[in-house]
C-alpha positions in Angstrom: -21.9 -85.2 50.7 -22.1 -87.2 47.7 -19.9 -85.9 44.6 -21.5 -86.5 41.3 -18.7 -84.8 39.6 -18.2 -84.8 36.6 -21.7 -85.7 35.8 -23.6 -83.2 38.6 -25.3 -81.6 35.5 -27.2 -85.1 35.1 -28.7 -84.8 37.9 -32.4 -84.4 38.4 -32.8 -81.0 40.3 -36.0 -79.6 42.6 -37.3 -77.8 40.0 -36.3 -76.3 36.0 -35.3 -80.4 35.4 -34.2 -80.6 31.3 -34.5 -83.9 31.2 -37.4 -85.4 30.6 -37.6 -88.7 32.9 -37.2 -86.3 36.0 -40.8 -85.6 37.2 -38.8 -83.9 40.6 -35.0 -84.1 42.5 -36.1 -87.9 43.5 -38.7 -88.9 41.1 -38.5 -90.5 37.8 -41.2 -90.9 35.1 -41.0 -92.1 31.6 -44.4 -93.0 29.7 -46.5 -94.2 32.7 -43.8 -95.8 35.0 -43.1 -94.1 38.2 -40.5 -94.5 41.0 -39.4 -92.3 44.0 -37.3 -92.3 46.7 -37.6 -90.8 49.7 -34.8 -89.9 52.4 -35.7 -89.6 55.9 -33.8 -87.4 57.9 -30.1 -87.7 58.4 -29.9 -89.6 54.8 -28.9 -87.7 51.5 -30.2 -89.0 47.9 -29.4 -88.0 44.2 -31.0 -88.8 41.0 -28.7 -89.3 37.9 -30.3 -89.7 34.3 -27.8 -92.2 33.0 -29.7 -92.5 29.0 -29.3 -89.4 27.1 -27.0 -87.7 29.9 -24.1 -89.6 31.9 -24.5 -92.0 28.7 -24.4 -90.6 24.9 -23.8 -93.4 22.6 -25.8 -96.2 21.1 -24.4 -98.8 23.7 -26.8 -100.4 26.1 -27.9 -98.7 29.3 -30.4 -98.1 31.8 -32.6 -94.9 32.7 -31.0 -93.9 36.0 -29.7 -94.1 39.3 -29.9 -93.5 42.4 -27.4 -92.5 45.1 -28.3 -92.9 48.5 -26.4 -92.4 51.8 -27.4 -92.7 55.3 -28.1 -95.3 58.6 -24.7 -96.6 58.0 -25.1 -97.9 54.6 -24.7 -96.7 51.2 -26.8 -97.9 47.9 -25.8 -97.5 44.1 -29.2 -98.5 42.7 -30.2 -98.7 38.9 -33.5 -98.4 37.8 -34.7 -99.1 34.1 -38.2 -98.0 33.8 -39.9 -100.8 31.2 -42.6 -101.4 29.4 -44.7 -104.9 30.1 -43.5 -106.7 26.6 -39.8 -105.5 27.1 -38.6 -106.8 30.7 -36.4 -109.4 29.6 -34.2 -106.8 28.1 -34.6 -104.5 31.0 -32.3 -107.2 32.7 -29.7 -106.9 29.7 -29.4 -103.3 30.0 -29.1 -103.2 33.7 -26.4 -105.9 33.5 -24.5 -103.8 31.0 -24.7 -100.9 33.0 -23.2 -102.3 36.5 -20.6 -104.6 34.4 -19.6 -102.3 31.4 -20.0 -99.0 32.2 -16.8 -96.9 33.7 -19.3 -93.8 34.4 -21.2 -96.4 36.4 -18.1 -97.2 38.4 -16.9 -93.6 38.9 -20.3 -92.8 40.4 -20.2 -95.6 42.5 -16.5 -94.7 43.5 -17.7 -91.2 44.5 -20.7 -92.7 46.4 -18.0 -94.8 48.2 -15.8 -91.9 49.5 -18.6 -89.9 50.4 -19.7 -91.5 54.3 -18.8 -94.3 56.3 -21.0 -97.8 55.7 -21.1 -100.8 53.5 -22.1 -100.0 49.7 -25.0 -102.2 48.4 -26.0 -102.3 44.7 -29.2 -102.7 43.8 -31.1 -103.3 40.3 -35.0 -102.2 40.0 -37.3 -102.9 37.1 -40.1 -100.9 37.0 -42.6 -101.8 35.0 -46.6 -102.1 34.4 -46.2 -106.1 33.8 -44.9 -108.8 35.6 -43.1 -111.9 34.7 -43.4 -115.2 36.8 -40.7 -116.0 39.7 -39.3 -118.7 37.6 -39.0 -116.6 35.0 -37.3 -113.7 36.6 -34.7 -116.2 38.3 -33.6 -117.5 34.8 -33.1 -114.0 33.7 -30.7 -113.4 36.6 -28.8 -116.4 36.3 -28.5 -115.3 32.4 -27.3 -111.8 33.1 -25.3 -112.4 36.5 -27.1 -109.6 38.1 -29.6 -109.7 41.0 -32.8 -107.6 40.5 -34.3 -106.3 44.2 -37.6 -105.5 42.5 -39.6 -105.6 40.4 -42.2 -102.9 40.5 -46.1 -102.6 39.3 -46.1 -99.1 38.0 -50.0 -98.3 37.3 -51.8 -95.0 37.5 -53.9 -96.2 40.0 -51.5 -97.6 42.7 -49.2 -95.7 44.7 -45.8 -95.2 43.1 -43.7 -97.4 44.6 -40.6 -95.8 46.8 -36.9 -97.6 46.4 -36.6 -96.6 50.4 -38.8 -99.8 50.6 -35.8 -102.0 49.5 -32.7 -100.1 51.3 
């Protein structure tokens, strides 16, 4: 069982969510750009709004993250949910969060303790633009963090599920 204590009330919950990025337990929304996740059987996931819950202050953060365990391998994975013109500081903020952070690390921590398996983290971009390869490489290299994804969030495309990338 993953512990999200002291920050279980941050969670995105099945239904009577308060926050507004949770669209459902596993799915996140926030003006137009969509991500899920979906366990299979055997594997447990949380959501955890990190802006405007887990984190207060003006300090620089992403939207969320998820906490996944199952098939002998935990994953701590970020998610910023961007706008087209704003990537490049989608990078900063997910960088911030995985190197500044102490909430960060106590969730990963708990996510740790909680089952047997190798801990991955993982950094997601979802967005409705796209920057080139290049591009998004130079961004890494400028952040020290590795992005798994970057997602095309569009109403008319099938919102993309992290399981993809575990």
């Amino acid at each position: 069982m993953i512990d999200t204590s002291p920050y279980q009330h941050c969670e995105c919950m099945r239904m009577g969510n308060q926050f507004a990025v949770c669209k459902s337990e596993l799915s996140l929304e926030e003006k137009g750009k969509k991500v899920t996740l979906t366990p299979r059987r055997g594997e447990e996931a949380k959501a955890i709004v990190l802006d405007g819950c887990v984190f207060t202050d003006n300090n620089m953060k992403c939207d969320a993250l998820y906490l996944f365990s199952g098939s002998g391998k935990k994953v701590a994975a970020l998610v910023e949910l961007k706008g087209a013109g704003d990537i490049r500081h989608a990078f900063e903020q997910l960088a911030y969060t995985r190197k500044r952070r102490p909430e960060y690390q106590l969730l990963k921590a708990a996510l740790e303790q909680s089952a047997p398996g190798r801990l991955l983290e993982k950094a997601f971009i979802v967005t409705n633009g796209m920057l080139p390869k290049p591009e998004i490489e130079k961004l890494e290299n400028a952040h020290g963090i590795r992005v798994s994804a970057v997602l095309q969030s569009e109403p008319s495309n099938k919102i993309p599920d992290l399981r993809d990338w575990f």
